[in-house]
C-alpha positions in Angstrom: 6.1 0.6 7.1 8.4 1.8 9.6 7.7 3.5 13.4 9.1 6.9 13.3 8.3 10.1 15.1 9.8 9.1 18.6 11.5 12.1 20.0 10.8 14.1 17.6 7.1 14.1 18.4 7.7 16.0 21.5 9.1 19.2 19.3 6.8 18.4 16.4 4.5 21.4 15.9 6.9 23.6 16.8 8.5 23.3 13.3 5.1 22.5 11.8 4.0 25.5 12.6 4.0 26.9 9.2 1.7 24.4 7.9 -1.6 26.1 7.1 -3.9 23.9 8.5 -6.7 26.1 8.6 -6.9 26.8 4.7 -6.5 22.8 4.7 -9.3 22.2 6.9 -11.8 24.4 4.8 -10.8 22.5 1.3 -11.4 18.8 3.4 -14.5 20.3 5.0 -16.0 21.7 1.7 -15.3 18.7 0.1 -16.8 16.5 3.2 -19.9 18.5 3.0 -20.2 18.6 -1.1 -20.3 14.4 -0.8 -22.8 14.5 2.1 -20.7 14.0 5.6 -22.1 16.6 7.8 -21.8 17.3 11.0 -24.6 16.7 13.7 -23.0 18.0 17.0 -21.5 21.2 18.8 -18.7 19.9 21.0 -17.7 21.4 24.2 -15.4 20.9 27.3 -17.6 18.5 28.8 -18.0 16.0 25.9 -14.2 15.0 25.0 -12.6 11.7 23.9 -15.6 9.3 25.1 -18.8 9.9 22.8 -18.0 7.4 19.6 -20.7 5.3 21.0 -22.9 7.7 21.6 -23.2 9.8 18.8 -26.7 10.7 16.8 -25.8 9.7 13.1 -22.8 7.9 11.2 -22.5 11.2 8.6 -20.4 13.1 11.6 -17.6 10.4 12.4 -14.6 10.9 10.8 -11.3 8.5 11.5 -8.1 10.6 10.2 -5.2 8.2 9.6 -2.0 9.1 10.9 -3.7 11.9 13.0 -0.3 13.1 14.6 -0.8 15.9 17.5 -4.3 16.3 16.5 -3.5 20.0 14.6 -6.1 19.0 11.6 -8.6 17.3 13.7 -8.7 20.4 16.1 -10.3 22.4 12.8 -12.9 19.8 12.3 -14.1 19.2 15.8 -14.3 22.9 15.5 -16.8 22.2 12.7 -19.2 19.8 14.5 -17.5 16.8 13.3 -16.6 13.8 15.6 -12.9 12.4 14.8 -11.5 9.1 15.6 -7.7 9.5 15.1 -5.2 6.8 14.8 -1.4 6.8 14.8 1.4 4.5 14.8 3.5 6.5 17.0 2.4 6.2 20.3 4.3 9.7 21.5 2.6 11.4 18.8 -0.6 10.2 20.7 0.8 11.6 23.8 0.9 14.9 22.6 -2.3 15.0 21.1 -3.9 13.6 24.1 -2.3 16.8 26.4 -4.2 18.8 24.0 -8.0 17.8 24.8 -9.9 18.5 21.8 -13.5 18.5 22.5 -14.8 15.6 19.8 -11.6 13.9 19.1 -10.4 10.5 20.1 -6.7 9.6 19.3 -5.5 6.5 19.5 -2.3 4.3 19.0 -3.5 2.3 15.5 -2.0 0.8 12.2 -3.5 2.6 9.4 -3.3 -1.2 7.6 -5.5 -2.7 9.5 -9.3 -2.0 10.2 -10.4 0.3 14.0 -13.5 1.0 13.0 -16.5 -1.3 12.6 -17.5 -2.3 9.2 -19.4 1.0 7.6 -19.4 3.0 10.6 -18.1 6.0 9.4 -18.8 8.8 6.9 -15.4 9.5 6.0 -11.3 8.9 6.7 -9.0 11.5 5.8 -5.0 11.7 6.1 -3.2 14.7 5.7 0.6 15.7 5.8 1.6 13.1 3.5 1.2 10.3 6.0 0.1 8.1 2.9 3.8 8.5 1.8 4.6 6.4 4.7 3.1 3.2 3.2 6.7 2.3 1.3 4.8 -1.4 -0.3 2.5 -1.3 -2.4 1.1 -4.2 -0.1 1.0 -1.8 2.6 -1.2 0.9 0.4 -3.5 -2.3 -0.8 -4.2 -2.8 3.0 -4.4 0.2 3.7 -7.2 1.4 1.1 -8.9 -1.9 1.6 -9.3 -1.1 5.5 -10.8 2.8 4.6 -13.0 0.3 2.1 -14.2 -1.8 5.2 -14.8 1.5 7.4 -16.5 3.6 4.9 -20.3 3.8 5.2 -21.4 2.7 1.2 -20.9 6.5 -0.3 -18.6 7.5 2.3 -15.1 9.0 0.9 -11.4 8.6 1.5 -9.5 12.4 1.1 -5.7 12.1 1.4 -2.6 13.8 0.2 0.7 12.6 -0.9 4.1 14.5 -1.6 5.1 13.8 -5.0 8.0 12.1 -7.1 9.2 15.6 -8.8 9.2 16.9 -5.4 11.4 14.7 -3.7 13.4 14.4 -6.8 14.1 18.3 -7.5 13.1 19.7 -4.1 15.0 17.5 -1.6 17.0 15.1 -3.7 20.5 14.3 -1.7 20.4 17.9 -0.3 21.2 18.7 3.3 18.5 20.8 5.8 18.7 22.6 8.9 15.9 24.6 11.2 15.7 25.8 14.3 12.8 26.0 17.1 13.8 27.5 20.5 16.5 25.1 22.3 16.1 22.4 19.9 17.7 22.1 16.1 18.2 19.4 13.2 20.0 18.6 10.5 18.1 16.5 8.2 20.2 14.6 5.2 17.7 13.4 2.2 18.3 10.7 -0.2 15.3 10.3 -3.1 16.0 6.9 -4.6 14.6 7.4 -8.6 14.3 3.6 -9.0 13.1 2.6 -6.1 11.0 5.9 -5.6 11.7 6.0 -1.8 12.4 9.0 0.1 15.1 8.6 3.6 15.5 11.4 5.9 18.2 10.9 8.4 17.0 13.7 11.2 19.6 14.3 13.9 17.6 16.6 16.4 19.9 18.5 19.0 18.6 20.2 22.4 20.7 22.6 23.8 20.9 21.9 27.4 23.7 24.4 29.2 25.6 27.4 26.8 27.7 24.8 25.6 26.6 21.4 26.2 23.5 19.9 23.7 21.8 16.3 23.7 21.3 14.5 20.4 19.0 11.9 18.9 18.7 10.5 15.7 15.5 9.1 13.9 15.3 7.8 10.1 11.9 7.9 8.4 10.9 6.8 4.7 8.6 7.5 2.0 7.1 6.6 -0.9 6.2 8.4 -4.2 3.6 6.8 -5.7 2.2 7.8 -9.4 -1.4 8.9 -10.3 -2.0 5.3 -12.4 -0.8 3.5 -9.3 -2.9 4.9 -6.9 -6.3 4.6 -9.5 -5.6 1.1 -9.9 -4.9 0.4 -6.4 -8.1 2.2 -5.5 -10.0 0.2 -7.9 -8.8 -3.1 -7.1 -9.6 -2.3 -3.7 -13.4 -1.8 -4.7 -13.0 2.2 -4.4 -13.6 4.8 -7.6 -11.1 7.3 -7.6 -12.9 10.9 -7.7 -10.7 13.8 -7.8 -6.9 14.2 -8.3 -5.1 18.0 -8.1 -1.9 18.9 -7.6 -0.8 22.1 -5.7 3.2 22.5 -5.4 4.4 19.8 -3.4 1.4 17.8 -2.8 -0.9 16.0 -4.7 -4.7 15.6 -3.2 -7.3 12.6 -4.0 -10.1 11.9 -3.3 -12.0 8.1 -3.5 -15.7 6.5 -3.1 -16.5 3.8 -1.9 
């Protein structure tokens, strides 16, 4: 598992800003609340980024792996809930940190490796297909065993993952560009069939003067893992897998411990 999300952190949800996070938030909440993680608490100004050891009940602490700016956990503070966010970038912690989101508390962490105590929370979630990061299957045995040690008994894991037909017939070995003010990319793909891994080559470019920019470069790589990988994974790591859908590019799960 590679560190990625460097400079680009700085420009990141200005070309995320398409992503509906709001429609996401509702699915993960109504889910949450169908499998008995409620919230307990109103947040406000005043109660911001220091409360985890003060909270009433375990139901309302949620730790979001690979919590990036904060853009989903802002919807479920919103709610009541209490989230714990971890990140292996630390300048994607940066930015969510200028953002002060009463009820959330991000934090530089590897996903791998347990930041919770044992069953002290009522769910972990990961959106934006930051499970696609976990290139080893080693890495996604940690990684579910860790959730497994955090989870209250009950407690659920929701996550999403881009899939293998979209990286095959969506990006494949295709070339990308955007645009977001004074800053621009051009992003080359390669989807590896055998291997299953996805590369992105991003070089970003910030316009500085009319005719002078400043470029940087960052590589990132992902994984596409199958249905029957990620059930057996799951169950090996003492976790029932519950629900699987697929909606265009992503596929969502859901596991119990």
């Amino acid at each position: 598992m590679m560190a990625a999300y460097r400079k680009f952190a700085q420009w990141y949800d200005s070309f995320m800003s398409d992503i509906p996070y709001g429609e996401w938030a509702e699915y993960i909440i109504d889910r949450l609340k169908k499998h008995g993680v409620v919230p307990d608490m109103v947040h406000d100004n005043k109660h911001s980024g220091s409360d985890i050891n003060n909270r009433n009940t375990e139901n309302d602490v949620i730790l979001e792996l690979g919590c990036g700016t904060g853009s989903m956990a802002r919807y479920l503070c919103m709610e009541g809930y209490h989230v714990v966010g971890i990140d292996l970038s630390s300048d994607m912690i940066k930015e969510a940190r200028k953002k002060i989101i009463p009820g959330f508390e991000p934090y530089v962490g590897d996903m791998r490796v347990p930041f919770l105590e044992a069953s002290s929370c009522g769910a972990v979630v990961s959106v934006c297909d930051s499970m696609n990061y976990l290139t080893s299957r080693s890495d996604m045995e940690l990684t579910i065993k860790a959730v497994h040690s955090q989870l209250r008994d009950g407690g659920i894991f929701i996550f999403d993952m881009k899939t293998d037909s979209f990286y095959r017939d969506e990006l494949g070995d295709n070339v990308f560009a955007d645009r977001a003010g004074r800053v621009s990319y051009v992003w080359q793909n390669h989807y590896d069939e055998k291997t299953h891994i996805n590369t992105y080559d991003i070089t970003f470019y910030r316009r500085i003067f009319a005719n002078i920019c400043l470029s940087c470069s960052e590589k990132h790589r992902q994984r596409a893992y199958s249905v029957k990988q990620i059930k057996d994974i799951a169950a090996k790591c003492g976790m029932e897998l519950l629900e699987h859908t697929v909606r265009g590019e992503r596929a969502y799960y859901i596991l119990k411990k």
